[in-house]
PDB file of N, CA, C and O in Angstrom:
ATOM      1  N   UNK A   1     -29.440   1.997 -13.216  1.00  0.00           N
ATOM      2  CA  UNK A   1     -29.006   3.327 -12.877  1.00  0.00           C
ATOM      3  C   UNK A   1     -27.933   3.294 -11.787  1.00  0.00           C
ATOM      4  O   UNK A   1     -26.908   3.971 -11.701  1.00  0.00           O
ATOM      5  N   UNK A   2     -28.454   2.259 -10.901  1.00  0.00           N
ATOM      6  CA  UNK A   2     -27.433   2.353  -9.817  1.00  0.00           C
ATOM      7  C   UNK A   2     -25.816   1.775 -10.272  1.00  0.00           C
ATOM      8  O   UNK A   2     -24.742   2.278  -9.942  1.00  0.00           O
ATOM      9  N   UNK A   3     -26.027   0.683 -11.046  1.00  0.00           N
ATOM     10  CA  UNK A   3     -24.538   0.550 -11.116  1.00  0.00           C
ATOM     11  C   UNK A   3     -23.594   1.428 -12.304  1.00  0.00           C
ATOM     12  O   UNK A   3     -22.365   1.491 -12.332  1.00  0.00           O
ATOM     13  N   UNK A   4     -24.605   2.100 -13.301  1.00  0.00           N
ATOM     14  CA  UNK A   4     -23.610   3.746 -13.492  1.00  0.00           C
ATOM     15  C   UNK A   4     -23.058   4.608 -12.598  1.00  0.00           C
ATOM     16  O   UNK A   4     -21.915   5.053 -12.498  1.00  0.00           O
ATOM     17  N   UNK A   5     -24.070   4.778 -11.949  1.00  0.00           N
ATOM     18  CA  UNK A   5     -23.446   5.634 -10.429  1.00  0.00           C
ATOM     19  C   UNK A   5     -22.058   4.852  -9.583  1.00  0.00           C
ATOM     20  O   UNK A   5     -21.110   5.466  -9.094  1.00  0.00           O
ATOM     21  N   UNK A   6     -22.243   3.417  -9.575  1.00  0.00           N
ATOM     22  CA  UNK A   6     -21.034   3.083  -9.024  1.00  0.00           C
ATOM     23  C   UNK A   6     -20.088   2.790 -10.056  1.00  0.00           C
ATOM     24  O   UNK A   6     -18.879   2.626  -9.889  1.00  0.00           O
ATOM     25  N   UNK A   7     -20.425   2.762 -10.631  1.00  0.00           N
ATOM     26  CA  UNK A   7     -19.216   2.535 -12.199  1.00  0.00           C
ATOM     27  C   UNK A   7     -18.740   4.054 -11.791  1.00  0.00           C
ATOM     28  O   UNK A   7     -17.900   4.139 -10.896  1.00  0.00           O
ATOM     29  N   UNK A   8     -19.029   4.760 -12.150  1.00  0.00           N
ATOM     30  CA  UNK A   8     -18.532   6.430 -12.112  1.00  0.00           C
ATOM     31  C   UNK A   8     -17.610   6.441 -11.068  1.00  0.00           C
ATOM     32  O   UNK A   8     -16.586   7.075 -11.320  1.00  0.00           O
ATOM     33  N   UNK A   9     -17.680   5.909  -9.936  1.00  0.00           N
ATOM     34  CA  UNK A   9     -17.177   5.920  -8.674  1.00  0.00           C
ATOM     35  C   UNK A   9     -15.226   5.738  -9.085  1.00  0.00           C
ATOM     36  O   UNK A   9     -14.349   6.359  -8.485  1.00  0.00           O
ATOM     37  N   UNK A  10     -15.044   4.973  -9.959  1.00  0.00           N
ATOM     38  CA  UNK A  10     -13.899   4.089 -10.165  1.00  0.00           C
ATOM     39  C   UNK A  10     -12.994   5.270 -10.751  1.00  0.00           C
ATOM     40  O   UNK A  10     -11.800   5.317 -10.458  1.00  0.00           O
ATOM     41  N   UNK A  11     -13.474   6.044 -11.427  1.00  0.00           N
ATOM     42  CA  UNK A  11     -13.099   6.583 -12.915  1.00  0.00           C
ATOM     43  C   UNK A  11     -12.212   7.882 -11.780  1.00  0.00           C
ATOM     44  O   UNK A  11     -11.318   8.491 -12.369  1.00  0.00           O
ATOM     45  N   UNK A  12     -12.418   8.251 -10.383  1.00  0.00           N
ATOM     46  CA  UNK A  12     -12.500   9.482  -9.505  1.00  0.00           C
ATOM     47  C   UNK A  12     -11.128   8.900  -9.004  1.00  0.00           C
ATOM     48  O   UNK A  12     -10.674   7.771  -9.194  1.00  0.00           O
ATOM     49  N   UNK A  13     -10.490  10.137  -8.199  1.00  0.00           N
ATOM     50  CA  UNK A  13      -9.326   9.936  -8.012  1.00  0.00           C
ATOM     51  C   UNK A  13      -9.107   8.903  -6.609  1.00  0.00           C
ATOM     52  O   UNK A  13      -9.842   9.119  -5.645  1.00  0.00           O
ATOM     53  N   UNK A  14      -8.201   7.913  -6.538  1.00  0.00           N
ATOM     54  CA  UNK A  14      -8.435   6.416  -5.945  1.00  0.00           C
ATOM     55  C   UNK A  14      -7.987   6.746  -4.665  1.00  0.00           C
ATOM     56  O   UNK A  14      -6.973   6.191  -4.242  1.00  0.00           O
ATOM     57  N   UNK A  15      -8.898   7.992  -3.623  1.00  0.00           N
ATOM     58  CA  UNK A  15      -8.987   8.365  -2.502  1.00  0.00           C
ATOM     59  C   UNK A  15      -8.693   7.301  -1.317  1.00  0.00           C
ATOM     60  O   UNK A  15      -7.842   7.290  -0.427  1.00  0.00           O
ATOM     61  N   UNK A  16      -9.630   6.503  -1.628  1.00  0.00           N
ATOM     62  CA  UNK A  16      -9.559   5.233  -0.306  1.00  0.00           C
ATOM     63  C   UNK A  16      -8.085   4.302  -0.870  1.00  0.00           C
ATOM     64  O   UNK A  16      -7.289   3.971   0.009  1.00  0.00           O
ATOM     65  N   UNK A  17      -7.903   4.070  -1.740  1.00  0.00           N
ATOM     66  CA  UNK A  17      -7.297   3.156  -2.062  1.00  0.00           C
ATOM     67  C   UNK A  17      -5.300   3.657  -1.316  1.00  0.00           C
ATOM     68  O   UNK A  17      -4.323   3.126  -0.787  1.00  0.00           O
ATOM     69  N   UNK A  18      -5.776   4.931  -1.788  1.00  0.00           N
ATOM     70  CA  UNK A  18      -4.392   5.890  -1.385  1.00  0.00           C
ATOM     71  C   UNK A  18      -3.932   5.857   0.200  1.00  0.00           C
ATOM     72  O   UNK A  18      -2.795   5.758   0.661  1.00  0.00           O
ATOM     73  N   UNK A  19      -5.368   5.991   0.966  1.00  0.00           N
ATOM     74  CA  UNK A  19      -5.131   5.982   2.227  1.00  0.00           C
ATOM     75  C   UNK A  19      -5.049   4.431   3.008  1.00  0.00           C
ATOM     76  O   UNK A  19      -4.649   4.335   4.168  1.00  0.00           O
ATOM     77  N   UNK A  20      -5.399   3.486   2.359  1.00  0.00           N
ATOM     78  CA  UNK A  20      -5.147   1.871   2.606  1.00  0.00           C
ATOM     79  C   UNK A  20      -3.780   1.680   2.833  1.00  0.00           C
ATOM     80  O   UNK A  20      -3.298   1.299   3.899  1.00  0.00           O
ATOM     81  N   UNK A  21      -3.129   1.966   1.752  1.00  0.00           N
ATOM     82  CA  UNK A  21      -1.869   1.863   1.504  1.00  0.00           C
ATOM     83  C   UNK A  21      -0.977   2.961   2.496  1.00  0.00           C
ATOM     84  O   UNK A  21       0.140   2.583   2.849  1.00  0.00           O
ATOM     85  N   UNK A  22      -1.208   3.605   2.711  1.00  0.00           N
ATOM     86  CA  UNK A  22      -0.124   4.865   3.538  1.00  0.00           C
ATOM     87  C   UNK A  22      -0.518   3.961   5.213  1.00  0.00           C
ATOM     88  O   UNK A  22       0.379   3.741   6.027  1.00  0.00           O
ATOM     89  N   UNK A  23      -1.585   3.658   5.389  1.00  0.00           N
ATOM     90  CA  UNK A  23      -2.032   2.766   6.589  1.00  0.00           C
ATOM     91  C   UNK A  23      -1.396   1.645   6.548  1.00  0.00           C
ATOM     92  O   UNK A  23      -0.753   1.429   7.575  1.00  0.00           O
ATOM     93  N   UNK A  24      -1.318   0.681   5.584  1.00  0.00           N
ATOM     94  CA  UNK A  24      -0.839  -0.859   5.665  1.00  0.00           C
ATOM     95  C   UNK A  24       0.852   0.099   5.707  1.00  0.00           C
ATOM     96  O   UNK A  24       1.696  -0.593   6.276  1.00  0.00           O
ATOM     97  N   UNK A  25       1.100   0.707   5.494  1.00  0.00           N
ATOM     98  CA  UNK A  25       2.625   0.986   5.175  1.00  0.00           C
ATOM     99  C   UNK A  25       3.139   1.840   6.685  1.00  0.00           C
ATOM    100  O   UNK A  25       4.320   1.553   6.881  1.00  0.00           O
ATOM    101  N   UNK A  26       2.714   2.590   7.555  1.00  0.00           N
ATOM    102  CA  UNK A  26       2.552   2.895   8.504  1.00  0.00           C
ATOM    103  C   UNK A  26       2.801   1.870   9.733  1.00  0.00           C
ATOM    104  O   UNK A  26       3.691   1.820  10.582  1.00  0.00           O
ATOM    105  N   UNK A  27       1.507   0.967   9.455  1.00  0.00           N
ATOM    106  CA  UNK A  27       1.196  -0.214  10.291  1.00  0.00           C
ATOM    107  C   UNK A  27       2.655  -1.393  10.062  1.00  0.00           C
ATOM    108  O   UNK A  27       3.326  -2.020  10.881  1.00  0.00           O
ATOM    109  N   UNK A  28       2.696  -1.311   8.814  1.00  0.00           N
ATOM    110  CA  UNK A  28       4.345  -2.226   8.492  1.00  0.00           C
ATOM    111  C   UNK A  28       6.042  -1.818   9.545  1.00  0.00           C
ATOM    112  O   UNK A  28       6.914  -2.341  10.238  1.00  0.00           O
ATOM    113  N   UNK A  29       5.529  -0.385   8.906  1.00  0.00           N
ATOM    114  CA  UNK A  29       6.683   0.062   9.863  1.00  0.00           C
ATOM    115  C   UNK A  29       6.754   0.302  11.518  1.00  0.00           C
ATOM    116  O   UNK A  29       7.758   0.573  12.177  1.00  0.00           O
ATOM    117  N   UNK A  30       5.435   0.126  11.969  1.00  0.00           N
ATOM    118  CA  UNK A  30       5.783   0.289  13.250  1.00  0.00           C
ATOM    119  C   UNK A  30       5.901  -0.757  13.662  1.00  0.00           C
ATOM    120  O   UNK A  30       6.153  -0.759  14.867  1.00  0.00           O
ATOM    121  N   UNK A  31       5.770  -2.605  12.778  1.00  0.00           N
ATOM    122  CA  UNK A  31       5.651  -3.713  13.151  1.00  0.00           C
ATOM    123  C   UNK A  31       7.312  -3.981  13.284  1.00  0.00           C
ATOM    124  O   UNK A  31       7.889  -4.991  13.686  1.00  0.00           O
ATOM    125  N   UNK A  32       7.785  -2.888  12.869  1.00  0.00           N
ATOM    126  CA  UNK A  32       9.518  -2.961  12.699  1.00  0.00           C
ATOM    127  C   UNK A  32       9.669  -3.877  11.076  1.00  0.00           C
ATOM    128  O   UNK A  32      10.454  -4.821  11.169  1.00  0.00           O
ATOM    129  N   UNK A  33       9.222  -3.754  10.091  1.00  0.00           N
ATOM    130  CA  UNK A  33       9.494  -4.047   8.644  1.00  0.00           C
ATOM    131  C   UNK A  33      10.687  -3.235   8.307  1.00  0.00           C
ATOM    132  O   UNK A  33      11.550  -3.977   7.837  1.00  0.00           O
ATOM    133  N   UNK A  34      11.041  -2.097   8.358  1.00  0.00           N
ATOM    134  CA  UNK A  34      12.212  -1.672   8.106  1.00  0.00           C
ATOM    135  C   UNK A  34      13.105  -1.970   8.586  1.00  0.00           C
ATOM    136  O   UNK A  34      14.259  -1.692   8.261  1.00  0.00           O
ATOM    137  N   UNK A  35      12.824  -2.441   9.242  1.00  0.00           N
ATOM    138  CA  UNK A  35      14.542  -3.582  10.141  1.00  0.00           C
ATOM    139  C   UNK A  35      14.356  -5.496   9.055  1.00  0.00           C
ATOM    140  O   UNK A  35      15.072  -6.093   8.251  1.00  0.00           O
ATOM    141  N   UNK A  36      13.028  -5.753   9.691  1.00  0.00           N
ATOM    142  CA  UNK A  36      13.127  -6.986   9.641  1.00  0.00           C
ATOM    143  C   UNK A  36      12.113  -7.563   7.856  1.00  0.00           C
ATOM    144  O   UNK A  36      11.874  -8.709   7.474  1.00  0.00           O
ATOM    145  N   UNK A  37      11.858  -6.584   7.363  1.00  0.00           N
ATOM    146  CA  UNK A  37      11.518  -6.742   5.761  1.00  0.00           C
ATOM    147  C   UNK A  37      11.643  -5.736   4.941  1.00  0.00           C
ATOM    148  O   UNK A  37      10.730  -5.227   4.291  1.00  0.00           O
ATOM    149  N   UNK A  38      12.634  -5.463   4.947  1.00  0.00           N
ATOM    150  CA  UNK A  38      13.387  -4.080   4.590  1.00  0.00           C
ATOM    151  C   UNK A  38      12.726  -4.091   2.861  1.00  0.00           C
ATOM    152  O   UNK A  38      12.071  -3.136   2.444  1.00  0.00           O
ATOM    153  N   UNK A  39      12.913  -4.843   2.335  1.00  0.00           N
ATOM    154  CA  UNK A  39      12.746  -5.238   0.767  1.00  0.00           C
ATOM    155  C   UNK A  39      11.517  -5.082   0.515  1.00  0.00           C
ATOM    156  O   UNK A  39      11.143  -4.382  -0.426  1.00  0.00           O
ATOM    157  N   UNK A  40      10.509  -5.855   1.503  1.00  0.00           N
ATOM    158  CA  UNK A  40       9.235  -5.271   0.753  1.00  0.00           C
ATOM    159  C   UNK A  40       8.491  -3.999   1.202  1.00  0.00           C
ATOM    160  O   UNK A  40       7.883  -3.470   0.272  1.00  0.00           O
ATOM    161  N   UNK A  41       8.406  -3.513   2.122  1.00  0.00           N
ATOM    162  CA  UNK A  41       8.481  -1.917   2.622  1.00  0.00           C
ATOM    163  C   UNK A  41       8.990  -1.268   1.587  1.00  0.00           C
ATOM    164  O   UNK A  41       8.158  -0.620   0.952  1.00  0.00           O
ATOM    165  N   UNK A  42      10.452  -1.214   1.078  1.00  0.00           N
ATOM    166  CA  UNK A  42      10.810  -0.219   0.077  1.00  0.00           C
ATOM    167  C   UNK A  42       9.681  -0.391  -0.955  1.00  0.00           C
ATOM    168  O   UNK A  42       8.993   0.540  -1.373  1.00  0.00           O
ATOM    169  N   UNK A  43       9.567  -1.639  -1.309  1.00  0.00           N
ATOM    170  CA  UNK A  43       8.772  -2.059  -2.677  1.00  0.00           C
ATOM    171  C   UNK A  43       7.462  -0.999  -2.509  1.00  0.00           C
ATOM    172  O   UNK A  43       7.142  -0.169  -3.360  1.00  0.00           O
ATOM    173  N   UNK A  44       6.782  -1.217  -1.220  1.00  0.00           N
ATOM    174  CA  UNK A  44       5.481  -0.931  -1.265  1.00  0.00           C
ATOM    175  C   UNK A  44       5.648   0.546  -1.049  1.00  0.00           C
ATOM    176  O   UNK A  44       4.631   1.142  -1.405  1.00  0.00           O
ATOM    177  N   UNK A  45       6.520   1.284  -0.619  1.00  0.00           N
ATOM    178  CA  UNK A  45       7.057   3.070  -0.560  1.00  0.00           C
ATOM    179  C   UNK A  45       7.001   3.264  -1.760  1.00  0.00           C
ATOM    180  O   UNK A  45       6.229   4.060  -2.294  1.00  0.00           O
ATOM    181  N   UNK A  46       8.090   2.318  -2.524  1.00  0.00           N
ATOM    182  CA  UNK A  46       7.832   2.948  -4.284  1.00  0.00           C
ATOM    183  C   UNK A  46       6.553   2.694  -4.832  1.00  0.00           C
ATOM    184  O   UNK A  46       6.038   3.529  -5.576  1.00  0.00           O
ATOM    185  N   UNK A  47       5.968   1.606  -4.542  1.00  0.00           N
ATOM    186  CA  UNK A  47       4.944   1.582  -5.346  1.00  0.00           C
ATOM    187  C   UNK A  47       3.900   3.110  -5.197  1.00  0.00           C
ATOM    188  O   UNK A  47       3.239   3.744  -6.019  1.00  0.00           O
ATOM    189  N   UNK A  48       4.155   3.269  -3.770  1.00  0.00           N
ATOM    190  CA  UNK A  48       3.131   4.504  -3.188  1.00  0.00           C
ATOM    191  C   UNK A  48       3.646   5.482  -4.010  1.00  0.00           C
ATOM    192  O   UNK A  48       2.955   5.997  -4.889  1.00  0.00           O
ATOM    193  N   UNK A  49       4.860   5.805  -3.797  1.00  0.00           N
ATOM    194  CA  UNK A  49       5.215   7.199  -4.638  1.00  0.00           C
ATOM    195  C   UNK A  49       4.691   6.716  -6.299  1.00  0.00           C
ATOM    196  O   UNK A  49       3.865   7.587  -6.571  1.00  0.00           O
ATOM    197  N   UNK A  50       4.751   6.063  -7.127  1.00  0.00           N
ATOM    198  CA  UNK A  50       4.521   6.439  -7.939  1.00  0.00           C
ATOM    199  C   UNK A  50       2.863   6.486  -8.115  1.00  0.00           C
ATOM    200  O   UNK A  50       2.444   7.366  -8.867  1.00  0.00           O
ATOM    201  N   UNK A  51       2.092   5.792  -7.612  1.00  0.00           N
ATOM    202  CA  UNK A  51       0.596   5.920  -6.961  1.00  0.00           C
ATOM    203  C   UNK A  51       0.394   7.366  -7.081  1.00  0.00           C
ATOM    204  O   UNK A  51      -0.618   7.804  -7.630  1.00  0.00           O
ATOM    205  N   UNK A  52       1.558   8.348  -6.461  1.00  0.00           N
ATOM    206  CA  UNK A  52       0.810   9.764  -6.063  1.00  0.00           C
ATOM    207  C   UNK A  52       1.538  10.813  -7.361  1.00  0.00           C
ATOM    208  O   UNK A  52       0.963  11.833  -7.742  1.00  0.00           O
ATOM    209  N   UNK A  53       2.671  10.421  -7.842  1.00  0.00           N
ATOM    210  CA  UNK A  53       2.971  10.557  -9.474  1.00  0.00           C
ATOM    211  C   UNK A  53       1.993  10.215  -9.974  1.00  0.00           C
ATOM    212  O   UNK A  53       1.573  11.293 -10.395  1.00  0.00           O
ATOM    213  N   UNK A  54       1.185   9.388 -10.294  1.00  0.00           N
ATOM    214  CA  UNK A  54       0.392   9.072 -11.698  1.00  0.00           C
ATOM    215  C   UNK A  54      -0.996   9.775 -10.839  1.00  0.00           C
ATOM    216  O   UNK A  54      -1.830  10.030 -11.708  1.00  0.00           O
ATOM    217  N   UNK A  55      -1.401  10.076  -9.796  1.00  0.00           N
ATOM    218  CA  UNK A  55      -2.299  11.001  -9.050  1.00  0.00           C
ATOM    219  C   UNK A  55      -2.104  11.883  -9.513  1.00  0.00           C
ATOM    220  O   UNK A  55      -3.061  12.508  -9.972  1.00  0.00           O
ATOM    221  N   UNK A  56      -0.747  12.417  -9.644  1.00  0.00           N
ATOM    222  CA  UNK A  56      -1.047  13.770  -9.697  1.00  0.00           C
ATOM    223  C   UNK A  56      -0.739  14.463 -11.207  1.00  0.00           C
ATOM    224  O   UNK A  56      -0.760  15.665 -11.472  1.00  0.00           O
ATOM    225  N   UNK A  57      -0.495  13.517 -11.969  1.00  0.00           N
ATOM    226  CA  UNK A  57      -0.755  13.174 -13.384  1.00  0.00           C
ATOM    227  C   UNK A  57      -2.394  13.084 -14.218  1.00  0.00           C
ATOM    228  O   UNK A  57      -2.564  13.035 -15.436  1.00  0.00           O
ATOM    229  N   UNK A  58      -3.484  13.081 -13.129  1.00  0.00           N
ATOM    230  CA  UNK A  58      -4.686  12.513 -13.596  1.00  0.00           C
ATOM    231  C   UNK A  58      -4.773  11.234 -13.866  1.00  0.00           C
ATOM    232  O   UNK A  58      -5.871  10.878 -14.293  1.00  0.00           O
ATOM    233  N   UNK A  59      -4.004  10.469 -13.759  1.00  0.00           N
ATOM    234  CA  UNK A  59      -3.773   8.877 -14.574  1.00  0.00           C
ATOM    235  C   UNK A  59      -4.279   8.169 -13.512  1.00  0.00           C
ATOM    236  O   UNK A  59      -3.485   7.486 -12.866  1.00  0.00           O
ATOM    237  N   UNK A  60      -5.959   8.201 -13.056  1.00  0.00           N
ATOM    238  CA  UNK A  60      -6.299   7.906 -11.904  1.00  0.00           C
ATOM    239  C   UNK A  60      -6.492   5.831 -11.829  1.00  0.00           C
ATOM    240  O   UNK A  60      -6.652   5.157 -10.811  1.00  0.00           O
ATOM    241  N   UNK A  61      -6.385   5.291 -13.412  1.00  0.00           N
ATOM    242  CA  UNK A  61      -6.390   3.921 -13.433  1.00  0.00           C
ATOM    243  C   UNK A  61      -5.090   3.361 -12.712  1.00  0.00           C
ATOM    244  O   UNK A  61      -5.097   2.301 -12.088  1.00  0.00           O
ATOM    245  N   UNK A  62      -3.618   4.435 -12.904  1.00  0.00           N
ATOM    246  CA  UNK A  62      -2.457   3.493 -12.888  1.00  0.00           C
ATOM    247  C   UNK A  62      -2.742   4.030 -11.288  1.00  0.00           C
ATOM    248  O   UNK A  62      -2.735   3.088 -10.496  1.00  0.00           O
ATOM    249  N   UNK A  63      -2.917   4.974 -10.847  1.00  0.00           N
ATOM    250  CA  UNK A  63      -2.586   5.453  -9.352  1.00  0.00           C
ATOM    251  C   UNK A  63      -3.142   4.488  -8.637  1.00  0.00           C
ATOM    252  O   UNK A  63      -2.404   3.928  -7.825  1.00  0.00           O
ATOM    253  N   UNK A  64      -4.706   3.995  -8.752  1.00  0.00           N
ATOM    254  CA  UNK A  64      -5.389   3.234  -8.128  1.00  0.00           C
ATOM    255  C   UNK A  64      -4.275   1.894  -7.980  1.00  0.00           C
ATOM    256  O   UNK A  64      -3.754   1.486  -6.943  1.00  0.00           O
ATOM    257  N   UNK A  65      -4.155   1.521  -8.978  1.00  0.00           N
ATOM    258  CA  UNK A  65      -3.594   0.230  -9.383  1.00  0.00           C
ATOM    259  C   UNK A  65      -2.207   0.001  -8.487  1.00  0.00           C
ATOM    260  O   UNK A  65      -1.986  -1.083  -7.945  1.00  0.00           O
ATOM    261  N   UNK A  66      -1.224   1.224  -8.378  1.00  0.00           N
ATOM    262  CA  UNK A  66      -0.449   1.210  -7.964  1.00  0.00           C
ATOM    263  C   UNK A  66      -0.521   1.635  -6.304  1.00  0.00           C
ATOM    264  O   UNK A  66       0.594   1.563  -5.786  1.00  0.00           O
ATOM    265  N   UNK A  67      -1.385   1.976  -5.559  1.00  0.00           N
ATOM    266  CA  UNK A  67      -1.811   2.144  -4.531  1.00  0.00           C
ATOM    267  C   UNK A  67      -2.124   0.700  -3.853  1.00  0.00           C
ATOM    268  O   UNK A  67      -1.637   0.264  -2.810  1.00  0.00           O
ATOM    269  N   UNK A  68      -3.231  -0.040  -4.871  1.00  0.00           N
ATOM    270  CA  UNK A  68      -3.367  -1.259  -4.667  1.00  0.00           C
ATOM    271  C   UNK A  68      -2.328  -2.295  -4.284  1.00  0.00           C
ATOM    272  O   UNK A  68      -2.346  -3.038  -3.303  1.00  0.00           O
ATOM    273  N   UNK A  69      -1.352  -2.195  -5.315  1.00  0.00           N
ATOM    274  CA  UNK A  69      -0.050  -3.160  -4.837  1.00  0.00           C
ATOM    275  C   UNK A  69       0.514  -2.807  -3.723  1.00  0.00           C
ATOM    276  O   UNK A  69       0.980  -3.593  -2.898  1.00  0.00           O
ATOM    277  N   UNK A  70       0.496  -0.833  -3.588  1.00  0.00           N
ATOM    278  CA  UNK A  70       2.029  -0.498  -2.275  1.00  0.00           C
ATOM    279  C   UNK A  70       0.875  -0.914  -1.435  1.00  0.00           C
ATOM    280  O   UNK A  70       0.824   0.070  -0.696  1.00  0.00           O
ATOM    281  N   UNK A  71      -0.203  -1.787  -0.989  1.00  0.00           N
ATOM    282  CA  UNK A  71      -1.101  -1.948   0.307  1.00  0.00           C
ATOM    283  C   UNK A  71      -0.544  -3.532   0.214  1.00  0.00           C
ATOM    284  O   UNK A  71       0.020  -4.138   1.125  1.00  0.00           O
ATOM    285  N   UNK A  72      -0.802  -3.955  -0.905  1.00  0.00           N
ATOM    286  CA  UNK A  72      -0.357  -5.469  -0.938  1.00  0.00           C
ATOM    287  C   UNK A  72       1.284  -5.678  -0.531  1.00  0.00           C
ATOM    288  O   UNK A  72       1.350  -6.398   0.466  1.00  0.00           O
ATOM    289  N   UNK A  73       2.064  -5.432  -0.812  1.00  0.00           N
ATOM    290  CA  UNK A  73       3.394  -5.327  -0.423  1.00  0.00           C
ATOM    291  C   UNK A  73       3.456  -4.604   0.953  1.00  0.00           C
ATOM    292  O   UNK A  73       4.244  -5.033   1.796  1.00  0.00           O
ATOM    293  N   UNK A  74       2.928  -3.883   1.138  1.00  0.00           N
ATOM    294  CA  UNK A  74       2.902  -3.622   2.819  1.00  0.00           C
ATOM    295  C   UNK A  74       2.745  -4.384   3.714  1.00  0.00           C
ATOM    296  O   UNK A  74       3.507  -4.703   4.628  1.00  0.00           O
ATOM    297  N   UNK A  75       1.167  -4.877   3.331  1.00  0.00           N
ATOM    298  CA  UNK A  75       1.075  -6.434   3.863  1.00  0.00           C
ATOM    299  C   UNK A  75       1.590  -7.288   3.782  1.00  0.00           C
ATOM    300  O   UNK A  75       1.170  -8.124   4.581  1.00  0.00           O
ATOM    301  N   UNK A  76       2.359  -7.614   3.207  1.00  0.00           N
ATOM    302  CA  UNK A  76       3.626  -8.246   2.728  1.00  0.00           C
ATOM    303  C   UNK A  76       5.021  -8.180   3.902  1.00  0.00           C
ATOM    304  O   UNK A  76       5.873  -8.943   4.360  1.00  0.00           O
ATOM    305  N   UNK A  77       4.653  -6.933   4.001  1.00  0.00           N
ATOM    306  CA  UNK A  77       6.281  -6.704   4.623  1.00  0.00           C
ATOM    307  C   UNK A  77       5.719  -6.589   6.205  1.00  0.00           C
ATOM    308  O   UNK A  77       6.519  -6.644   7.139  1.00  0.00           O
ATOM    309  N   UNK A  78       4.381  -6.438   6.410  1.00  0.00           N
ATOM    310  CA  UNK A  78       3.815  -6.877   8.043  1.00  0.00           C
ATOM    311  C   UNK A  78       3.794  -8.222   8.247  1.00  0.00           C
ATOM    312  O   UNK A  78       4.364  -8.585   9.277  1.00  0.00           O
ATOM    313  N   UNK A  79       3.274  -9.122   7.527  1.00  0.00           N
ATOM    314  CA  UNK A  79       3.298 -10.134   7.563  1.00  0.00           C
ATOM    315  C   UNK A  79       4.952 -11.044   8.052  1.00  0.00           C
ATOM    316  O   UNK A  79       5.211 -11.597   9.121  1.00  0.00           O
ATOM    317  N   UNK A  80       5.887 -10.891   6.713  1.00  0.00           N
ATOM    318  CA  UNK A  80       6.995 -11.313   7.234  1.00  0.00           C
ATOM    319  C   UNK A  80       7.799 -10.756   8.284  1.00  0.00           C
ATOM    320  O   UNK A  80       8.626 -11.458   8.865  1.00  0.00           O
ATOM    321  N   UNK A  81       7.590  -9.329   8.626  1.00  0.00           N
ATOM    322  CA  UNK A  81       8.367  -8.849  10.044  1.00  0.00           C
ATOM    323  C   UNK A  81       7.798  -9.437  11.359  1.00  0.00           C
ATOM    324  O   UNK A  81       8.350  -9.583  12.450  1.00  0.00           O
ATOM    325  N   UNK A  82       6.687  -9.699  11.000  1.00  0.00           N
ATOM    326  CA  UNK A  82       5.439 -10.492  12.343  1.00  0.00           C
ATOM    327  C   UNK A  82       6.598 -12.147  12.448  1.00  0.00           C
ATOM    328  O   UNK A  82       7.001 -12.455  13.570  1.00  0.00           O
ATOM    329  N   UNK A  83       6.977 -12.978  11.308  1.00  0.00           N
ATOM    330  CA  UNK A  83       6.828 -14.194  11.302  1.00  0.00           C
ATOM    331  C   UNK A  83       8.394 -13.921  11.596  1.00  0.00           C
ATOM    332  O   UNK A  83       8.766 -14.739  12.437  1.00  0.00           O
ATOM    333  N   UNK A  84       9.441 -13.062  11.201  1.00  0.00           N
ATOM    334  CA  UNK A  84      10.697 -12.924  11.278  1.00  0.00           C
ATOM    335  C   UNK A  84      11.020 -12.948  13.052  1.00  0.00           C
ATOM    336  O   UNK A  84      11.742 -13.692  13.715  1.00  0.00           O
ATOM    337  N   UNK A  85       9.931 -11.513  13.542  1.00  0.00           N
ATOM    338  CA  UNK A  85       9.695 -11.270  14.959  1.00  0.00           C
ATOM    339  C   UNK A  85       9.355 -12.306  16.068  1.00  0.00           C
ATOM    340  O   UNK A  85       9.755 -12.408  17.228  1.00  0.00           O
ATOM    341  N   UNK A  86       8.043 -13.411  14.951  1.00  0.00           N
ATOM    342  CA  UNK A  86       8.321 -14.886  16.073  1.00  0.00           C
ATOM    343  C   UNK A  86       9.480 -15.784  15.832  1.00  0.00           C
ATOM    344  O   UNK A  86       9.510 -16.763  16.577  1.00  0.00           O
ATOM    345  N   UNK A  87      10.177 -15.707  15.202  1.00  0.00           N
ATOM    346  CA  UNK A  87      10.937 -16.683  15.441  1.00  0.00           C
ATOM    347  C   UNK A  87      12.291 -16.173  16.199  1.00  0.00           C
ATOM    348  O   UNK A  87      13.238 -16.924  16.433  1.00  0.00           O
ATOM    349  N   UNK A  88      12.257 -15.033  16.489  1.00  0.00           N
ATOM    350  CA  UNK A  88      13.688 -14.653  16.961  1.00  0.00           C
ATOM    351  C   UNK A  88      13.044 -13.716  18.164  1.00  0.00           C
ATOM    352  O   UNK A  88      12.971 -12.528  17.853  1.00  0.00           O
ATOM    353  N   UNK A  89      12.598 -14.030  19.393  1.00  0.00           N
ATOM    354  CA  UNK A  89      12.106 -13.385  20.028  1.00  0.00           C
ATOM    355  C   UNK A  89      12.926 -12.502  20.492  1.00  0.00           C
ATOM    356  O   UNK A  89      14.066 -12.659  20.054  1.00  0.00           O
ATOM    357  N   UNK A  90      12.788 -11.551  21.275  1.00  0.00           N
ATOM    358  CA  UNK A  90      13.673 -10.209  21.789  1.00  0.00           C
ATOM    359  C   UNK A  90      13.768 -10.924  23.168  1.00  0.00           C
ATOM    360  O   UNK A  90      12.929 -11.770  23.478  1.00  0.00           O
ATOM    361  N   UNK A  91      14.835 -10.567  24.028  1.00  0.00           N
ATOM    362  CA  UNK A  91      14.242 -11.038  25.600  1.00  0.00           C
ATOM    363  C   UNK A  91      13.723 -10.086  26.246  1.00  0.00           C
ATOM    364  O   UNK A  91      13.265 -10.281  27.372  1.00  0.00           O
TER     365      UNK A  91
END
């Protein structure tokens, strides 16, 4: 019984998954990614917008899915602005 109930869970519109991503993408940009990983920031913006297109489509498999990546590419673009940021320190 219980894992119908969490099966059901998936099928609902990909609430957490939406707000992961606007956070990792947030957190990217204040790491300075739009200066120093400009490429994957955009990536993970588009991925978000279309996340909230296929949201607001009902197409709650692709939204999830695509929420999922703009968090992964966020992290992405924190990651390399972090490693860009050590190697070229500011004085």
């Amino acid at each position: 019984m219980m894992l119908i109930a969490l099966g059901g869970c998936q099928s609902g519109p990909p609430v957490q998954e939406m707000s992961d991503a606007r956070m990792a993408i947030a957190v990217a940009r204040d790491a300075g990614a739009a200066q120093l990983a400009s490429d994957d920031l955009r990536a993970a913006e588009s991925l978000l917008n279309s996340a909230q297109r296929s949201l607001t489509q009902r197409n709650y498999g692709q939204a999830r899915s695509d929420a999922i990546a703009a968090k992964n590419r966020a992290l992405d673009a924190l990651e390399n602005a972090e490693t860009v940021d050590e190697r070229d320190p500011q004085p």
